[in-house]
Every structure is written in structure tokens, then in C-alpha cells.
N, C-alpha and C positions, 0 to 999 in steps of 0.2 A: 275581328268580327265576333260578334258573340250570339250564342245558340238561337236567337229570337232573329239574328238578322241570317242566319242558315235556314233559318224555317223548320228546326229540330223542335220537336215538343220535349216537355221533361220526361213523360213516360217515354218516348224512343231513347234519349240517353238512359235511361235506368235498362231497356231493354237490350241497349247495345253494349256496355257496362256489364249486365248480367250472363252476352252470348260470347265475349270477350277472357269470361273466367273470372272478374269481379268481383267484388263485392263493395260497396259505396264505404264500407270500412276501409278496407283496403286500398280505394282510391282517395281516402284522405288519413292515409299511415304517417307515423311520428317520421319526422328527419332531420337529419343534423341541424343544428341551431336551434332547434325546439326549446323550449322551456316548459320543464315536466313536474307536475304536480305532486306530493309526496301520497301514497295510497295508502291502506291501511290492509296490511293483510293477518298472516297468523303465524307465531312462533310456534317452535316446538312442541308447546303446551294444548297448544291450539287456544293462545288467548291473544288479542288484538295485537298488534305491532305493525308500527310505522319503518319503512327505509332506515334505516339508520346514516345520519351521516349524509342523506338527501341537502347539498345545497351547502355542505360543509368541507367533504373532502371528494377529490376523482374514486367514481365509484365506476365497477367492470363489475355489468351483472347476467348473469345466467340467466334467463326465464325461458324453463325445460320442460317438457313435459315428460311425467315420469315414467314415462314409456320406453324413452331415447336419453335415458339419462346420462346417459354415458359419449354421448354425441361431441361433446367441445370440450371434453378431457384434455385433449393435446394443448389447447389453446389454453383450460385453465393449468396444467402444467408450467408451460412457458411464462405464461404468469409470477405462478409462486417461486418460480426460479430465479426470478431477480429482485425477489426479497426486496418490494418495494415500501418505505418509507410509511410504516402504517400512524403516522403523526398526517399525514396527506392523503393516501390513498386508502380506500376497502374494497375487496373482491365481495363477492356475496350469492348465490345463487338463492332462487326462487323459484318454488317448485307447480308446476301446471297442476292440480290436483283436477281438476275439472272434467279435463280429457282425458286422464290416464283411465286404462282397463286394468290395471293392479288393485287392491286390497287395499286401504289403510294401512294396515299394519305394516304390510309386505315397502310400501312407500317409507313409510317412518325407517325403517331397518336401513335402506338404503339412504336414506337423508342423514342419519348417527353415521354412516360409514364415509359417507362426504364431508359431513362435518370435521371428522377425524381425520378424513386424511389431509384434507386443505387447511384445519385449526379457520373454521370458516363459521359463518352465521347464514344460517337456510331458511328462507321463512316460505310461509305457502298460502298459494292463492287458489282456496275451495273454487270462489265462483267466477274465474277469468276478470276479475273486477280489475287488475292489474292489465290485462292485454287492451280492456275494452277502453279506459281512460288512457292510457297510453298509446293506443290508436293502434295495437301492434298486427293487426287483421289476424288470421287465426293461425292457430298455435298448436294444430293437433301434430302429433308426430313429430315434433319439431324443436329446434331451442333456437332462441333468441338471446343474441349479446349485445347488450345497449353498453357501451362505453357513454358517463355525463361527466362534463366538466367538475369543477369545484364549484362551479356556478348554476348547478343541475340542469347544462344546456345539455340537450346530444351531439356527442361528438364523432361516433361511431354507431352506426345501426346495422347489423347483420343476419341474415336467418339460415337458419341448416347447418349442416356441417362448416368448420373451418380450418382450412389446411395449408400446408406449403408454406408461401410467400405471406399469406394473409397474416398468421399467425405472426412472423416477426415483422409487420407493417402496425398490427395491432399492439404487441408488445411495445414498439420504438415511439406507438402514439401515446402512450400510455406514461411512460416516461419522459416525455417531455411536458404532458399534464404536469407531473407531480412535481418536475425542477422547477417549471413556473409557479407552481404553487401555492 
């Protein structure tokens, strides 16, 4: 049946949609099998930069905001611990500048210190341009881990903390991206 033969108007689904906790972003959020567009956000310098590696190798990406920057540590740990194949694979975080209540500065400090300790590439997205095209609804407080194929599908979508099981569910998916290849 569809909403016209319910006798729903579109302002009550947007109203029921909105009493629900919603948001019509959020009801139409990225998921797995998606095909996702390469976005343009900012390097280090703060000058233009594309994904790197979008559509070429399994990419495992952070998008954090820098509030909770430290939120899926455990996960990017387990990660770098099986030294996977960087001829196929890139880890990468990307940093929420948008929502964070920190400083520039005070962000950058912490983005050298991840870069460091992962030997990682951090890029950052001033205006949620990354959440919004990627459909990720919002992003405050929060990180997001999009695991994409080599074929820039999604293959993994997750938000919040991750822990326990998930972590080596995520790791074991991750490695069989990369044997396939």
C-alpha cells in the first residue's frame, strides 16, 4: 500500500517522522551496498583534498568528531595490528570540525598526535559536507566507521562506540576485503 492509498498526507509522515526522533536525513542514511561519491574535504594545511584511494583500495574510515576523538581507538588499534597490506588497504580518519566545541588549534594538536601514532592520513571536514553527501544523518558527539569496498561500496556502516565482538567481526571483514582484493 502506499501513503496515498493510507490516506497519509506528506506533512503527517514528515510530522510523524519528526515525533519519532527523525530526521528525513536520517531516514534516508548511507548502507551497505551504497556507492559513495569521492568528497572534497581539507588536509592538514587546510588546502583542498579528495579521499584518497576512494574506489581504489578497502578503505576503514573514522569520521569523528573532535570532541570524542578518542571513541574507536580500540577498533582503530585492532586495525593497525594486523598490518594489513597497504598495496590494498587504507585506514584514514576524518575529522568533524563542524560540531566540535575545541579550538582549531587545540584539534590540530590532537590530529599530529593520531597521525603519529597510526602513521595515518587525517583530513577534515569544516562544513559536515562529508556527513551530508554521504547521508551519515548527524554526527555530533559521535564517530562513524564506514568500512568501502575496493569498489567504494559500503560494506560496514556503524555509529558510536565499538566494542567486544564487533571489533573482531570488523577486523575479520576487513581482511577478507583485502585477500579478495
Amino acid at each position: 500500500m502506499t501513503k496515498a492509498n493510507l490516506g497519509i498526507a506528506p506533512a503527517l509522515t514528515a510530522g510523524v517522522i519528526a515525533m519519532l526522533g527523525l530526521s528525513p536525513a536520517r531516514a534516508a542514511a548511507a548502507e551497505v551496498s551504497d556507492l559513495l561519491p569521492n568528497v572534497e574535504l581539507r588536509d592538514g594545511s587546510d588546502k583542498p583534498a579528495p579521499i584518497p584511494d576512494l574506489g581504489v583500495k578497502v578503505l576503514a574510515l573514522f569520521y569523528t568528531d573532535a570532541d570524542v576523538k578518542d571513541m574507536n581507538d580500540p577498533l582503530a588499534d585492532a586495525i593497525k595490528a594486523r598490518k594489513f597490506d597497504e598495496q590494498r588497504y587504507r585506514g584514514m580518519g576524518i575529522v568533524n570540525l563542524a560540531d566540535s566545541k575545541a579550538p582549531n588549534f587545540l584539534i590540530r594538536r590532537a590530529v599530529r598526535e593520531k597521525i603519529e601514532k597510526y602513521k595515518t592520513t587525517i583530513l577534515a571536514d569544516p562544513d559536515r559536507l562529508l556527513a551530508a553527501t554521504w547521508k551519515l544523518g548527524e554526527c555530533n558527539n559521535t564517530s562513524v566507521f564506514i568500512l568501502l569496498g575496493k569498489d567504494g561500496r559500503v560494506q560496514h556502516l556503524q555509529r558510536g562506540p565499538i566494542r567486544g565482538d564487533d571489533i573482531q567481526k570488523i577486523v575479520e571483514k576487513i581482511a577478507k576485503l583485502v585477500e579478495a582484493g
